[in-house]
N, CA, C and O atoms as CSV, one atom per row, in Angstrom:
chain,resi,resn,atom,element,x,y,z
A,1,UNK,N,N,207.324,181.722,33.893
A,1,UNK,CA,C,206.985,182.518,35.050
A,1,UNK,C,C,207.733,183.831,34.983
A,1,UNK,O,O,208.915,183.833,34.638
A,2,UNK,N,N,207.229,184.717,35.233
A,2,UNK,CA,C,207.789,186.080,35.238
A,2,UNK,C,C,207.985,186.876,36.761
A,2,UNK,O,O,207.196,187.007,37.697
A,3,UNK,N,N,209.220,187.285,36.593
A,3,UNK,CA,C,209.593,187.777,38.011
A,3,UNK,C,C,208.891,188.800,38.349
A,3,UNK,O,O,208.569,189.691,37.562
A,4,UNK,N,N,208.489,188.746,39.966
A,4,UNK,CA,C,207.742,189.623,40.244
A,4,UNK,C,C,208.267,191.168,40.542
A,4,UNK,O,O,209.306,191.131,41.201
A,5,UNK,N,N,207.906,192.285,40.289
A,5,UNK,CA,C,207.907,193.416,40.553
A,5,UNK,C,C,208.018,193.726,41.885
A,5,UNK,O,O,207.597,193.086,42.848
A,6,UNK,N,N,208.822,195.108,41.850
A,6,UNK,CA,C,208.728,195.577,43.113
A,6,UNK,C,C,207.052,196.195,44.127
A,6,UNK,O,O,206.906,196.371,45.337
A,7,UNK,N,N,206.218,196.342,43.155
A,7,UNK,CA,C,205.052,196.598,43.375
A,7,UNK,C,C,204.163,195.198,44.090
A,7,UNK,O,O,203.373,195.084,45.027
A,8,UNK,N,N,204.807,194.203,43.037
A,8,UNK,CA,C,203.970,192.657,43.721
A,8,UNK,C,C,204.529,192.493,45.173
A,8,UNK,O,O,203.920,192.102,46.168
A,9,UNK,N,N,205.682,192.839,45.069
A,9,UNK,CA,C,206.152,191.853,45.928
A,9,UNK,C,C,206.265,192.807,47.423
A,9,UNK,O,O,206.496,192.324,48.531
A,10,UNK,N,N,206.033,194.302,47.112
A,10,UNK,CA,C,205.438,194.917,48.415
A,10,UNK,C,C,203.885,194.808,48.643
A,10,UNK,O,O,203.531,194.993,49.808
A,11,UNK,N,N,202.841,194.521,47.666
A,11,UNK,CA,C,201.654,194.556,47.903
A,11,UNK,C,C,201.330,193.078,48.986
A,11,UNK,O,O,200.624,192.970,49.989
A,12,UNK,N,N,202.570,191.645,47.931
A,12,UNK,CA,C,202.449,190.513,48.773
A,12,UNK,C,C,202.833,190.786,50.004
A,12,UNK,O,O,202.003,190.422,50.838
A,13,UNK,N,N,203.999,191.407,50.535
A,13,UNK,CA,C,204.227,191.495,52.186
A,13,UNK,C,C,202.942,191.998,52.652
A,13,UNK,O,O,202.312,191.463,53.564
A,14,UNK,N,N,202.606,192.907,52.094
A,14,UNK,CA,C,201.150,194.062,52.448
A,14,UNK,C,C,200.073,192.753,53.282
A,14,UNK,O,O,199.589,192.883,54.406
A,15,UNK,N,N,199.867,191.326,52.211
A,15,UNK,CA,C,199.128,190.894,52.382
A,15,UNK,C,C,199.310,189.957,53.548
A,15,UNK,O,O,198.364,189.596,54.248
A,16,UNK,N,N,200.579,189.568,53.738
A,16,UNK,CA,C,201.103,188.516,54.643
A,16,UNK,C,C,200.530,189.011,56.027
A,16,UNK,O,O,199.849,188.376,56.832
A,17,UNK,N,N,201.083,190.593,56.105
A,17,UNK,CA,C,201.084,191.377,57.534
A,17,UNK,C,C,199.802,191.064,57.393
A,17,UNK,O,O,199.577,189.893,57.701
A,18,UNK,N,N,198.680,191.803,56.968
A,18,UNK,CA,C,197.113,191.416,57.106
A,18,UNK,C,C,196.806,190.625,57.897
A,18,UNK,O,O,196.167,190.757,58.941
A,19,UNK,N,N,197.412,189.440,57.264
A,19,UNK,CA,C,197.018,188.135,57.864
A,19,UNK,C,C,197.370,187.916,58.725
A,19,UNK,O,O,196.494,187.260,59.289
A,20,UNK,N,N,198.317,188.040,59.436
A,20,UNK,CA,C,199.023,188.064,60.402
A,20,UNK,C,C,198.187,188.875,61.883
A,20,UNK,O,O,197.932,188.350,62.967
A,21,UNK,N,N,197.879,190.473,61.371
A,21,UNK,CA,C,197.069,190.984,62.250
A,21,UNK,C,C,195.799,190.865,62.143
A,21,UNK,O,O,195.257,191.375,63.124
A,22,UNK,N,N,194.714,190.219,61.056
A,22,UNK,CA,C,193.725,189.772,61.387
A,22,UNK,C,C,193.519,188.693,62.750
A,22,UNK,O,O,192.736,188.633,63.698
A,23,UNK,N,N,194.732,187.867,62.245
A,23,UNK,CA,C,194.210,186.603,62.857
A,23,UNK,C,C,194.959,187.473,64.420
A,23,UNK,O,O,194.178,187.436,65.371
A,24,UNK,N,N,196.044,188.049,64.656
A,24,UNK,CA,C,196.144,188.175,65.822
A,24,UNK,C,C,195.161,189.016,66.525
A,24,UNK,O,O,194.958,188.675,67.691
A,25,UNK,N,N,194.423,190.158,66.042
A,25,UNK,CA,C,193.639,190.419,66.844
A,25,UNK,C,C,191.883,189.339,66.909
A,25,UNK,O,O,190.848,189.374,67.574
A,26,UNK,N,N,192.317,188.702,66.048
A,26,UNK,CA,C,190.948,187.721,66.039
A,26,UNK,C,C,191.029,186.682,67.285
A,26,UNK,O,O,190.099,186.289,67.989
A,27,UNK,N,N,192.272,186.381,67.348
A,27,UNK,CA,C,192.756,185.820,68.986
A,27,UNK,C,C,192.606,186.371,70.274
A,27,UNK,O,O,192.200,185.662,71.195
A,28,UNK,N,N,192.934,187.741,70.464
A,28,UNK,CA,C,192.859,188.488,71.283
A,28,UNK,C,C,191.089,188.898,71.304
A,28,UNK,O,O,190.548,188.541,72.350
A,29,UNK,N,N,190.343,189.453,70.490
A,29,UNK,CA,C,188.920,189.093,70.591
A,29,UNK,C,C,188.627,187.904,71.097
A,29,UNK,O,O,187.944,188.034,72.113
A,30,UNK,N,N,188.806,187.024,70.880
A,30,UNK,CA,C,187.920,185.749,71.108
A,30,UNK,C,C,188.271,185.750,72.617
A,30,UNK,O,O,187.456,185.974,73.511
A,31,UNK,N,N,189.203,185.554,72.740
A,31,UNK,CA,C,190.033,186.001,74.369
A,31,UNK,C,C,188.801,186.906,75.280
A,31,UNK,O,O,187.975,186.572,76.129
A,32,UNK,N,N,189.030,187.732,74.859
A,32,UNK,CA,C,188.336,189.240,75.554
A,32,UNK,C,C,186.829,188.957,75.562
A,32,UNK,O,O,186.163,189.387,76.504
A,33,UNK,N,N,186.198,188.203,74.491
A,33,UNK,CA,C,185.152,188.106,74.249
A,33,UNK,C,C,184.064,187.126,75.702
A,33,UNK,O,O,183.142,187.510,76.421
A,34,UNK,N,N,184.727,185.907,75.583
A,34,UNK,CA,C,184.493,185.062,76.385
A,34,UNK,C,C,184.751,184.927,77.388
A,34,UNK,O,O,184.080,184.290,78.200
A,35,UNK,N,N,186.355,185.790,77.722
A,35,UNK,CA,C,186.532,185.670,79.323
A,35,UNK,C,C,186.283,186.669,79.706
A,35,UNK,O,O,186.729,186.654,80.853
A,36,UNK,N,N,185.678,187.961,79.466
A,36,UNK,CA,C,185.640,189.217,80.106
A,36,UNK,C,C,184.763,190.619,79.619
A,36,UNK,O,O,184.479,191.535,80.391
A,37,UNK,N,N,184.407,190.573,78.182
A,37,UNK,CA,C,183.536,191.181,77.747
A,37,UNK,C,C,182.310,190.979,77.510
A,37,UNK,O,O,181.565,191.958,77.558
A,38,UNK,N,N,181.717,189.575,77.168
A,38,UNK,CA,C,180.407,189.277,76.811
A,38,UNK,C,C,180.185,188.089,76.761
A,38,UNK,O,O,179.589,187.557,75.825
A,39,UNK,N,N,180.769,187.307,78.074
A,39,UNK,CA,C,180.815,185.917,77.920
A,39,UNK,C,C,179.547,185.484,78.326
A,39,UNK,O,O,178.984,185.841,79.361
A,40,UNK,N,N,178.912,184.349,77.106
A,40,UNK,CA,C,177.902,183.485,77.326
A,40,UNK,C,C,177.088,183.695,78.613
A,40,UNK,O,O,176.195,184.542,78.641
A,41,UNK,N,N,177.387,182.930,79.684
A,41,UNK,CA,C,177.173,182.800,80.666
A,41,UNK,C,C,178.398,182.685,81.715
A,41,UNK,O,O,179.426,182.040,81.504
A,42,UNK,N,N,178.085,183.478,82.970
A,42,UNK,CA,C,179.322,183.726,84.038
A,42,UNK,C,C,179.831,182.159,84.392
A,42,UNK,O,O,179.026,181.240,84.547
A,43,UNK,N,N,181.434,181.981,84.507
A,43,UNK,CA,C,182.076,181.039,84.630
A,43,UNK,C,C,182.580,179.895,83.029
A,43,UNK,O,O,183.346,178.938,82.919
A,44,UNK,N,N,181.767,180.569,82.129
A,44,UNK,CA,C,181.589,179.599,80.958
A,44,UNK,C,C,183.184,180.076,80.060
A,44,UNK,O,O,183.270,180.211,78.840
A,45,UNK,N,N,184.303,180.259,81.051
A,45,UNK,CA,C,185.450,180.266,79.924
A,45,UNK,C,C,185.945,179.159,79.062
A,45,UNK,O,O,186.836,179.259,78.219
A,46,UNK,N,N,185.162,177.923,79.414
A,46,UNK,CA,C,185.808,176.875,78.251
A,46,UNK,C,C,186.015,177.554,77.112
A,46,UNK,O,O,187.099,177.479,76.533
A,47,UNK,N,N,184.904,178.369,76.611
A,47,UNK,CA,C,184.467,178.844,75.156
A,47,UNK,C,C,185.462,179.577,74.946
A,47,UNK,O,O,185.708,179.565,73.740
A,48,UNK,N,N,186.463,180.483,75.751
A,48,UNK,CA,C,187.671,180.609,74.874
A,48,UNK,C,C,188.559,180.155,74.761
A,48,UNK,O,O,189.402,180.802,74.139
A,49,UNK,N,N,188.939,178.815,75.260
A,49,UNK,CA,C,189.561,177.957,73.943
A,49,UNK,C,C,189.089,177.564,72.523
A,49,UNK,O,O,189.395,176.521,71.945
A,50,UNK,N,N,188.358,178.478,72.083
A,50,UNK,CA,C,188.095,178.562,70.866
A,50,UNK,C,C,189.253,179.339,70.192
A,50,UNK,O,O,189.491,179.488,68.994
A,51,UNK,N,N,189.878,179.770,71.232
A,51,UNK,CA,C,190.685,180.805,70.708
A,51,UNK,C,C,192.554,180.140,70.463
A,51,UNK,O,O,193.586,180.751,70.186
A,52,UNK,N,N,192.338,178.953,70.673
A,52,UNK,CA,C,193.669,177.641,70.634
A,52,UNK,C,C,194.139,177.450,68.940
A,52,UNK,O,O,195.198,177.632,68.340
A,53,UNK,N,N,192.819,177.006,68.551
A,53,UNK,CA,C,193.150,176.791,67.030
A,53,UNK,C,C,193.647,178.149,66.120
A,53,UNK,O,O,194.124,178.108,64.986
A,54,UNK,N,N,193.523,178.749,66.529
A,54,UNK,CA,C,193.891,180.126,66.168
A,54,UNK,C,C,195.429,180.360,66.260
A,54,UNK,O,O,196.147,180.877,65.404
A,55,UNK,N,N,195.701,179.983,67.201
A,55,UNK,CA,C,197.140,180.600,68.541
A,55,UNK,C,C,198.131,179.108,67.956
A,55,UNK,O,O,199.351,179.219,68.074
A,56,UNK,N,N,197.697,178.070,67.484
A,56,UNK,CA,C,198.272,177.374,66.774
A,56,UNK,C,C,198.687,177.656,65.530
A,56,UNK,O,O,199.840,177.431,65.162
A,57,UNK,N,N,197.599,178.276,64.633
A,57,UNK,CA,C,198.311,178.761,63.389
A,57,UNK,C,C,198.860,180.161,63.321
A,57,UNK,O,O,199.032,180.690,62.223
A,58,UNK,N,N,199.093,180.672,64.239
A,58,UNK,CA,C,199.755,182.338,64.187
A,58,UNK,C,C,201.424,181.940,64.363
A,58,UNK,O,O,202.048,182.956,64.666
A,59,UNK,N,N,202.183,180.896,64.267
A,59,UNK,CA,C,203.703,181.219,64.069
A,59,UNK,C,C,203.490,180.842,62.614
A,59,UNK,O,O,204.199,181.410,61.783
A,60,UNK,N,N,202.966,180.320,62.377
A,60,UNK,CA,C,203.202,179.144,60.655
A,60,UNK,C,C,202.717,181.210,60.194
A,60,UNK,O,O,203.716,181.871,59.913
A,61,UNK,N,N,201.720,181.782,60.167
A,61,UNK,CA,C,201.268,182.440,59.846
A,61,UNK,C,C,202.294,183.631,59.247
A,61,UNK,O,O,202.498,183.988,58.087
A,62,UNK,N,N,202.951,184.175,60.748
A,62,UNK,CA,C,203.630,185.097,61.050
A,62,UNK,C,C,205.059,184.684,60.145
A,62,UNK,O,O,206.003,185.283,59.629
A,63,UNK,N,N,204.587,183.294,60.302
A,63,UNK,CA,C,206.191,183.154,59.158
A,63,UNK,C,C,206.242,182.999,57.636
A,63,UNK,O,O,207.213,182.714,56.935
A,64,UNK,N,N,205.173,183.212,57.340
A,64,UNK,CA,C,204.033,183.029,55.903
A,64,UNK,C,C,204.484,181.873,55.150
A,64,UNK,O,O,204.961,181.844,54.016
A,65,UNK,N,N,204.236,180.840,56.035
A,65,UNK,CA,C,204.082,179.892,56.052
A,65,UNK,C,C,203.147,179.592,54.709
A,65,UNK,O,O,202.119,180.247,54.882
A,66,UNK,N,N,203.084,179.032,53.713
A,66,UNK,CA,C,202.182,179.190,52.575
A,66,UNK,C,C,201.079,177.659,52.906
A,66,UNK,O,O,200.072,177.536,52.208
A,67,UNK,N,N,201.292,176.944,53.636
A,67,UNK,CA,C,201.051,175.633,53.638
A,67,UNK,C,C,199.767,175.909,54.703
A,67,UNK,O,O,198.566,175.674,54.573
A,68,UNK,N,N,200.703,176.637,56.049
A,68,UNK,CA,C,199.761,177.200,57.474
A,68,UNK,C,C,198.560,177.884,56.965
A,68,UNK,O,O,197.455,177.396,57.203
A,69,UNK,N,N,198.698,179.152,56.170
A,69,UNK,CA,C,198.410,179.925,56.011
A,69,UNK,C,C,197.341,179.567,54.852
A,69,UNK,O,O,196.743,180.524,54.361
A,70,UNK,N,N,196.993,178.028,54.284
A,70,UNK,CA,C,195.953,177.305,53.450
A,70,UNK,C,C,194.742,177.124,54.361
A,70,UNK,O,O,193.570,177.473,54.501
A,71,UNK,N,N,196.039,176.117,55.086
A,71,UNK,CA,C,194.978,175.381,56.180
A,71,UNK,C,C,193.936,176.422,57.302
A,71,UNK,O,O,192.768,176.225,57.638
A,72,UNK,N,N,194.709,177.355,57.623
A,72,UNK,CA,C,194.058,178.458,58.666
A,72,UNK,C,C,193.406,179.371,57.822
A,72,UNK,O,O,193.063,180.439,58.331
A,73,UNK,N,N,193.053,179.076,56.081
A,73,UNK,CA,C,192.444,180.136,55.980
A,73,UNK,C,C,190.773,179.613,55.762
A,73,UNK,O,O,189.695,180.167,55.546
A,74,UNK,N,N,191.281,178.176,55.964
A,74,UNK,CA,C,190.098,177.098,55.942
A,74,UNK,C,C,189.029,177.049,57.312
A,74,UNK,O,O,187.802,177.149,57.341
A,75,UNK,N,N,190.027,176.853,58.428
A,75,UNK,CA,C,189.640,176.961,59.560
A,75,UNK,C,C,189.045,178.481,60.069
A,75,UNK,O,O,188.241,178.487,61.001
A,76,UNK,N,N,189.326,179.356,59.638
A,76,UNK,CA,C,188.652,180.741,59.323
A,76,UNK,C,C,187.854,181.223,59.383
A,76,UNK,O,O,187.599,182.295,59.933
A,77,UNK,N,N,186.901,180.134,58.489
A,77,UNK,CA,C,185.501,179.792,57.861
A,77,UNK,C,C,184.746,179.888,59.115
A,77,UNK,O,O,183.944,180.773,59.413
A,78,UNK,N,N,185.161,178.687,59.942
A,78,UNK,CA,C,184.356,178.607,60.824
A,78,UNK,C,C,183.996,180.044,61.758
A,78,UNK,O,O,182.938,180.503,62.187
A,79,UNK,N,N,185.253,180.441,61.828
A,79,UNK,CA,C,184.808,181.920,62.766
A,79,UNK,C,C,183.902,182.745,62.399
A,79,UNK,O,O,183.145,183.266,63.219
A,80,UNK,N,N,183.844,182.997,61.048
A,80,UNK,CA,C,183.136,183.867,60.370
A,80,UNK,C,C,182.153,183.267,60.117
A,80,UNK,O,O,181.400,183.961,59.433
A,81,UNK,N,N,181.675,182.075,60.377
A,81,UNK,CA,C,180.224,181.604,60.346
A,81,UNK,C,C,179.667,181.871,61.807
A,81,UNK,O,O,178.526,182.320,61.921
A,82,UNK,N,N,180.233,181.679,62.628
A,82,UNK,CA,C,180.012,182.225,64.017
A,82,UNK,C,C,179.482,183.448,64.227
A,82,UNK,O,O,178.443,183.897,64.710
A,83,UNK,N,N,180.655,183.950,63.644
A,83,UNK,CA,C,180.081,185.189,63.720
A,83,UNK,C,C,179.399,186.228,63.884
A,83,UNK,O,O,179.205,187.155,64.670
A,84,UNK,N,N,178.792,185.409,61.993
A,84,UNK,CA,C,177.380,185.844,61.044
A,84,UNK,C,C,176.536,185.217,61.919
A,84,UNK,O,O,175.488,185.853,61.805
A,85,UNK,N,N,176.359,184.319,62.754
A,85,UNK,CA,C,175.026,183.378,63.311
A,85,UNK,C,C,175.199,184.225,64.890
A,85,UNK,O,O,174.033,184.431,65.225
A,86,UNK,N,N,176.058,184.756,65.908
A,86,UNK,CA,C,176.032,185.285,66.915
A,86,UNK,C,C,175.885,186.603,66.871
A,86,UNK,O,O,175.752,187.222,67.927
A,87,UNK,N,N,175.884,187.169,65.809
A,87,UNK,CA,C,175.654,188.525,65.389
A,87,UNK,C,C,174.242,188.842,64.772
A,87,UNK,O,O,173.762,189.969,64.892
A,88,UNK,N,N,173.642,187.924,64.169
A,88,UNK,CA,C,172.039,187.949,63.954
A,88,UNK,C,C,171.193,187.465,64.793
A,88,UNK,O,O,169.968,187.424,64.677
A,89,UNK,N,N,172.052,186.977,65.917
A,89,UNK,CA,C,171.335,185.799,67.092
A,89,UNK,C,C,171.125,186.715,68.786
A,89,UNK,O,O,170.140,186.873,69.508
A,90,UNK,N,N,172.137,187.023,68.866
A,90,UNK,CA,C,172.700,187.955,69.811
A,90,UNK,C,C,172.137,189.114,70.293
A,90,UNK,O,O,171.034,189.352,69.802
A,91,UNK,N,N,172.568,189.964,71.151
A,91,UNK,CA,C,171.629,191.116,71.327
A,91,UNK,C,C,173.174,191.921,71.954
A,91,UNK,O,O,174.171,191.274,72.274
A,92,UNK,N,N,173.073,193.358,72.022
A,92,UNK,CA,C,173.999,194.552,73.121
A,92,UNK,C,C,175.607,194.099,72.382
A,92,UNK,O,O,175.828,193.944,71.181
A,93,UNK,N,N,176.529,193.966,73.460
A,93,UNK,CA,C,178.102,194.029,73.120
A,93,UNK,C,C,178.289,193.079,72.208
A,93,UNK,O,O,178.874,193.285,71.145
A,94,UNK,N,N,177.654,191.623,72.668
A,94,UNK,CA,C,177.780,190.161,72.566
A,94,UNK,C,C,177.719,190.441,70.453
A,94,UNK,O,O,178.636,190.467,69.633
A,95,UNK,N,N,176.363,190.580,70.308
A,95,UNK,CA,C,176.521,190.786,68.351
A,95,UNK,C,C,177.227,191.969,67.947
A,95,UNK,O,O,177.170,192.211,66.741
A,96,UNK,N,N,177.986,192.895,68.786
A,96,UNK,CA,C,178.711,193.821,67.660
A,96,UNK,C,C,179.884,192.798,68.506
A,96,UNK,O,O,180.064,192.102,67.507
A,97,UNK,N,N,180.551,192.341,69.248
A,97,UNK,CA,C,181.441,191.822,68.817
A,97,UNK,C,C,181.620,190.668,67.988
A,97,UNK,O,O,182.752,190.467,67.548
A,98,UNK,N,N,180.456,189.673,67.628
A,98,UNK,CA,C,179.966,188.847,66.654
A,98,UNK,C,C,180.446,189.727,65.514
A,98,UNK,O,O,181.650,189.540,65.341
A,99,UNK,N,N,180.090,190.351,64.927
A,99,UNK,CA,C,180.053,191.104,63.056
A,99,UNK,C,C,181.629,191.667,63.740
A,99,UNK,O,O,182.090,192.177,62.719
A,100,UNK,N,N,182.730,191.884,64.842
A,100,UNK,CA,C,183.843,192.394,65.049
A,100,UNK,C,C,184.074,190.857,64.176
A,100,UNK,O,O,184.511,190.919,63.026
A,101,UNK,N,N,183.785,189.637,64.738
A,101,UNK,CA,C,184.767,188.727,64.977
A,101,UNK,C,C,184.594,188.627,63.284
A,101,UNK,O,O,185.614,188.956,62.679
A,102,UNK,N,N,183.455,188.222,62.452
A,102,UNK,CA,C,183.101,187.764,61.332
A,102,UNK,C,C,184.119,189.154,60.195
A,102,UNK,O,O,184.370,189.028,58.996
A,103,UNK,N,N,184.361,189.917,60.771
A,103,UNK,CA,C,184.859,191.297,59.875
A,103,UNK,C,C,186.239,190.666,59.940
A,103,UNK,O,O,186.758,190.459,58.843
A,104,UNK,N,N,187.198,190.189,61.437
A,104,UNK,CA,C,187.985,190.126,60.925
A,104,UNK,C,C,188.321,188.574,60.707
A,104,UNK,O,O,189.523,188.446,60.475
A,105,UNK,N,N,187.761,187.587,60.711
A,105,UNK,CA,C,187.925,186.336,59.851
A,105,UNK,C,C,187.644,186.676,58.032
A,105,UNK,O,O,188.506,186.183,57.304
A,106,UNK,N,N,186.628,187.386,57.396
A,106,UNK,CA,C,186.657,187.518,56.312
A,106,UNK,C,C,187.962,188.574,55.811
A,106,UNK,O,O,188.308,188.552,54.630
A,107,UNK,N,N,188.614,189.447,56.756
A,107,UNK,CA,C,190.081,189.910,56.800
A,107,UNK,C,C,191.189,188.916,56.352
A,107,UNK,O,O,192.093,188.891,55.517
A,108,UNK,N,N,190.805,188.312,57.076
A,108,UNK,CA,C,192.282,187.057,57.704
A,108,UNK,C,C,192.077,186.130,56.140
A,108,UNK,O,O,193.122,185.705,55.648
A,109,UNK,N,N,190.918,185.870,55.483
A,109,UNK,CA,C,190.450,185.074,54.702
A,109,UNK,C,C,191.240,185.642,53.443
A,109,UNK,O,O,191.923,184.918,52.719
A,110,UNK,N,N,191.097,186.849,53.276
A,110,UNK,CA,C,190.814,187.864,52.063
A,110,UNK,C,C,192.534,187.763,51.784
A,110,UNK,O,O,193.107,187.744,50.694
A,111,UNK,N,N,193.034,187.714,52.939
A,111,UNK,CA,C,194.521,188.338,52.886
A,111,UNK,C,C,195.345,187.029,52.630
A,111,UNK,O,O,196.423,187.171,52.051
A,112,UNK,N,N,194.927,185.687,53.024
A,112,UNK,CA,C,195.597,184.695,53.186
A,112,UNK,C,C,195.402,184.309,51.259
A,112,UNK,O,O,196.340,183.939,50.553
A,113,UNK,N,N,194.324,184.472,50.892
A,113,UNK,CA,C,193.963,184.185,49.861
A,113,UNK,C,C,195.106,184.866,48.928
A,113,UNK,O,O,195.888,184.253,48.201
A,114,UNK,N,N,195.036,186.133,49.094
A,114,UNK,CA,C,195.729,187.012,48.047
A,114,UNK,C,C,197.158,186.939,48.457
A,114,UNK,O,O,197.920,187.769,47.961
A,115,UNK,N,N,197.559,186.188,49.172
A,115,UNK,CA,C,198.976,185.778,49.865
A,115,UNK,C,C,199.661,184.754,49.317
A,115,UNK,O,O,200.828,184.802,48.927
A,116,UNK,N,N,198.718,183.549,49.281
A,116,UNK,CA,C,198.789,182.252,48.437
A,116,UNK,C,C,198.915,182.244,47.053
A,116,UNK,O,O,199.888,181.791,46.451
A,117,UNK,N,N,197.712,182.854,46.436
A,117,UNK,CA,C,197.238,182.536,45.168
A,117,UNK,C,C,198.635,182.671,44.119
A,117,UNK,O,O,198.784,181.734,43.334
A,118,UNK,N,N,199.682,183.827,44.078
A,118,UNK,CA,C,200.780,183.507,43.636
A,118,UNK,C,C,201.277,182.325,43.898
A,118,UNK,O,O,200.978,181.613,42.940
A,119,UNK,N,N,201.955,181.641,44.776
A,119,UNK,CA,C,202.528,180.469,45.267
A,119,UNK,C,C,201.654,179.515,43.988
A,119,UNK,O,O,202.099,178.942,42.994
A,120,UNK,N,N,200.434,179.627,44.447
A,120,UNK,CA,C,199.709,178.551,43.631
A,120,UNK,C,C,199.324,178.400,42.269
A,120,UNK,O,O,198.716,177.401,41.884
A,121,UNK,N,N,199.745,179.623,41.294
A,121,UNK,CA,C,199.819,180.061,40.416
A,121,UNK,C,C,201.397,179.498,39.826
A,121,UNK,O,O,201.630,178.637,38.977
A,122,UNK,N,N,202.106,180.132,40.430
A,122,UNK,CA,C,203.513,179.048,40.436
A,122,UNK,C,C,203.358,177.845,39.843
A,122,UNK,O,O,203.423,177.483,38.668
A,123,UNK,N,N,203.036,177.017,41.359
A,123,UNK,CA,C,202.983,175.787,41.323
A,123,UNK,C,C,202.452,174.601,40.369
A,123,UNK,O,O,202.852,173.447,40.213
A,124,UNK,N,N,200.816,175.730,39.476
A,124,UNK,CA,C,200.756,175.041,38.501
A,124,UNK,C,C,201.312,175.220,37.293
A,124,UNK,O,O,201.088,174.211,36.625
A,125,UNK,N,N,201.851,175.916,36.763
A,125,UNK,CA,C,202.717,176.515,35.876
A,125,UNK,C,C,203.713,175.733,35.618
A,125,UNK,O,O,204.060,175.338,34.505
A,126,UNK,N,N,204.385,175.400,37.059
A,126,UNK,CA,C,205.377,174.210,36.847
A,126,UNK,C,C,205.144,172.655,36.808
A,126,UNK,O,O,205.910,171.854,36.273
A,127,UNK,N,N,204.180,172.403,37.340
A,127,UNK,CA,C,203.679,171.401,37.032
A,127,UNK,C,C,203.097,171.283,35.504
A,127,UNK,O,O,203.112,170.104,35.152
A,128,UNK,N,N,202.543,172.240,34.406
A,128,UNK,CA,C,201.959,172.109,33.565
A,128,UNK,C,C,203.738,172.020,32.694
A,128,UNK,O,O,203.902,171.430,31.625
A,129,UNK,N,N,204.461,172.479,33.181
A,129,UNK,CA,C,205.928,172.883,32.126
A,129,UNK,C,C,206.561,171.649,32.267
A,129,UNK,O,O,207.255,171.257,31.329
A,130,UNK,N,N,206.391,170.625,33.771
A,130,UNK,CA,C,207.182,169.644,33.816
A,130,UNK,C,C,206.558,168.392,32.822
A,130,UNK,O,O,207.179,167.595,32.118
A,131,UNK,N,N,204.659,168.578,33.108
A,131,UNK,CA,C,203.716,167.929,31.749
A,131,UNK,C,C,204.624,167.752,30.208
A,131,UNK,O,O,205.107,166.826,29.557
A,132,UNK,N,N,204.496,169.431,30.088
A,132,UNK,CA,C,204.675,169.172,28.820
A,132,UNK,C,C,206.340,168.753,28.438
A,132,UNK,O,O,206.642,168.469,27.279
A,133,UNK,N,N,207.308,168.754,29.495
A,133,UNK,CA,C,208.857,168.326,29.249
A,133,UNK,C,C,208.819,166.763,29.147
A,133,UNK,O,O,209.636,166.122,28.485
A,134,UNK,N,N,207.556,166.085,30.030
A,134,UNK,CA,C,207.715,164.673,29.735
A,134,UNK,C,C,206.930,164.180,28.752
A,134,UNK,O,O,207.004,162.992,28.440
């Protein structure tokens, strides 16, 4: 394994923060979305507790958490399928904040990815070195 550069290892913070402010303003959307900008139907705030699973993985996140930051980039998915389906479905505020929400889940995705993939690059490396020591 070769030590990383000062270039990696500011581009990796680069990527952590990303993630960090994707997903926090992807919280704060979903928030805004449902209780006050373009909610479904009047009274229907259940729907932003959609915005829980989110608000659960933003300390693991914020702490780049490499483990959090797998799992939430999994759970992700789902937003950005939402998204894409309330944004082609939708009509007025409701679908541009749809393609808002799907822009920044494929954010949050992009960044968690390029956050990890070292770690996991690592990980098999040493596993393939501990292979070949036994």
């Amino acid at each position: 394994m070769h030590a990383p550069s000062a270039d990696e290892n500011r581009n990796h913070g680069a990527f952590a923060l990303g993630a960090a402010a994707s997903l926090g303003a992807l919280i704060v959307l979903a928030l805004l979305w449902e209780l006050w900008l373009a909610p479904l139907r009047p009274g229907a705030w259940v729907l932003a507790l959609k915005a829980l699973p989110l608000a659960c993985a933003l300390p693991g996140v914020a702490k780049r958490n490499v483990y959090t930051l797998q799992w939430s980039s999994m759970l992700v998915l789902l937003y950005l399928a939402e998204g894409i389906v309330r944004g082609m479905t939708d009509a007025g505020l409701s679908a541009r904040l749809a393609w808002l929400e799907a822009l920044l889940a494929l954010a949050f995705f992009g960044c968690a990815m390029a956050y990890v993939a070292p770690f996991k690059r690592a990980a098999r490396a040493q596993a393939r070195e501990r292979k070949r020591q036994a």
